[in-house]
Steps between C-alpha positions, in 0.01 A plus 500: 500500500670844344808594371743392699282353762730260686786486247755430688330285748709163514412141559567550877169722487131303496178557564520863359292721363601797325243735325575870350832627322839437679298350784718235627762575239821471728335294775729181417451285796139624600327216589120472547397859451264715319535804352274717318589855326769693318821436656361296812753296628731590271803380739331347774675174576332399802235212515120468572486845417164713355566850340184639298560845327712759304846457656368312849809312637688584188868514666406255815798321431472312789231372760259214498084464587406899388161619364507833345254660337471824295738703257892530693362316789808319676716624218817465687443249726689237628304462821312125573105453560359863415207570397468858308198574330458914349720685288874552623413279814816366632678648229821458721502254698774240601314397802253161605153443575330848453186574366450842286136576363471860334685686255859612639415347779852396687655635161815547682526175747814377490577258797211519701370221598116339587359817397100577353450807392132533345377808344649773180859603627470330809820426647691664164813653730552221692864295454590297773244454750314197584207384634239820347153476435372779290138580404359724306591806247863625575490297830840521647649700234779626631598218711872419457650290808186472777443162496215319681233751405097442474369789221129482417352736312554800210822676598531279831826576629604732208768684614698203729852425418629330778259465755442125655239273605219719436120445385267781305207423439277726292479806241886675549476327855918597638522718136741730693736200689812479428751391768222403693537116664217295632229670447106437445255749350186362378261731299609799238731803570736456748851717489721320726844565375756335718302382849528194596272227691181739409127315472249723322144358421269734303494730228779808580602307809814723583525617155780796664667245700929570354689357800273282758608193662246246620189716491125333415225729359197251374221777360368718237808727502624425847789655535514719182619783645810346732810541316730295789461311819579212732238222576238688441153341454195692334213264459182650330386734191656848529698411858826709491806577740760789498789431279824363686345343785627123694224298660180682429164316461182601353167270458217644326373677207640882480711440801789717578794422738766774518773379752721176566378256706108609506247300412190684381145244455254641272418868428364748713121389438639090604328349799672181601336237693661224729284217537245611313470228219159512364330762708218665415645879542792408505727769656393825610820714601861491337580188716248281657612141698230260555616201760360136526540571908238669705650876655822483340629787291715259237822744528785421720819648603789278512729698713224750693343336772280620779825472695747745304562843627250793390648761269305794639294548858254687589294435194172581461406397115523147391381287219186280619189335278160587436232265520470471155889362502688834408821609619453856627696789689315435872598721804533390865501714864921530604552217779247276434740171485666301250391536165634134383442174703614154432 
């Protein structure tokens, strides 16, 4: 239906429906395929094929089982089992089995594969990668060969080209990644540009981070001042290390470790409790051990035994308890015996 609709479509063709002018005009062996607006189809020859709008899958000379939907969608495709829907979705591709929902979204595919980009523009740069999931405005948009990656959210992942096997999740969650491989960020802002094996949780979780390797900041802003490291872990809102360290640990809200290999737990106004699950008062000093054993302390030293050699003699000050359980500084007359017994 339309001048020109299906002209030239021979007797090898059935099932076919052409509506709009030139739609189906040169498709001669389409076979069992719809396609509605100006110039749709024009040359398709594939089979079991559905193009609806100005132009959608007008040169797809080849390639079998494709839905497209919306003015130039698939235009050029010769790719098998898409599904484009938006304007200049898929506009390029030769490839199979991806799935394009937004206008110019994956614009500029050409042989990637498996691919679902979601979203206005998501996915437009990509060519040859395979495996993407895209979501969300301009998720992804600059992604040209990283392949494997998870992008959810508006400008997810806007500025990767070739990173790998990462997920964003979130408002311009990884905006700043760009070599960056196998990474996680999950909540808005972070600026990660070429670290690798990073896990940020929370909004502005490491948003400075430019060349970490297998660091973990899970917080409001965790991390959001560290611009590298080494395994470093920062779990709570606000909890923060110095930039460049290895091995550094900090639990707690605000927390603040500033050299390798410390571990700092909570802030200076944390008391932590040892075996002190669902007490009452729950700890009274910095550090306070309860024990399930009658006049036992609950610390032990695994090489310093009542045995080993004294580092100083003569002493006269020594840590003891109070009767309400407190370590204190105690003093004791010179020469009155052993101060440790088995």
């Amino acid at each position: 239906m339309g001048t020109n609709a299906g002209n030239n479509n021979t007797s090898e063709g059935g099932g076919n429906t052409f509506v709009g002018w030139s739609a189906g005009a040169g498709a001669t062996s389409a076979d069992e395929s719809t396609f509605m607006g100006s110039r749709a189809g024009e040359n398709a020859l594939g089979v079991n094929n559905s193009f609806f709008g100005v132009s959608a899958g007008q040169f797809s000379s080849a390639g079998n089982g494709n839905v497209f939907f919306g003015n130039s969608s698939g235009k050029d495709n010769t790719g098998n089992y898409n599904t484009f829907v938006g304007r200049n979705s898929g506009e390029n591709n030769t490839a199979d089995k991806n799935t394009f929902i937004g206008e110019n979204s994956g614009q500029n595919n050409t042989s990637g594969r498996r691919n679902v980009f979601v979203g206005s523009s998501s996915g437009i740069a990509n060519t040859v990668s395979n495996d993407l999931t895209f979501i969300g405005f301009e998720a992804g948009f600059n992604n040209t060969t990283g392949r494997s990656n998870f992008f959810s959210g508006s400008q997810a992942g806007f500025t990767n080209t070739t990173g790998t096997n990462n997920s964003f999740m979130g408002y311009q969650s990884g905006f700043f990644n760009d070599r960056g491989n196998y990474n996680t960020f999950t909540g808005s802002g972070h600026g990660n540009i070429n670290g690798e094996e990073n896990s940020f949780f929370g909004y502005n979780a490491g948003n400075t981070l430019t060349a970490g390797k297998s660091n973990t900041f899970i917080g409001n802003s965790s991390g959001s001042t560290v611009s590298s490291g080494t395994n470093i872990t920062l779990i709570g809102s606000n909890s923060t290390s110095t930039s460049g360290l290895s091995n550094a640990i900090a639990i707690g809200a605000g927390t603040d470790v500033r050299f390798n290999n410390h571990l700092i737990l909570g802030n200076n106004d944390i008391k932590v409790g040892i075996g002190l699950s669902g007490d009452p008062t729950g700890p009274t000093a910095p550090l306070e051990i309860n024990t399930s054993g009658t006049n036992l302390s609950g610390l032990k030293f695994t090489d310093l035994k009542a045995t080993s050699p004294t580092s100083v003699s003569n002493v006269t000050k020594v840590l003891t308890l109070n009767n309400g359980g407190d370590v204190i500084w105690g003093e004791i007359p010179i020469g009155t015996g052993p101060l440790l017994h088995n």
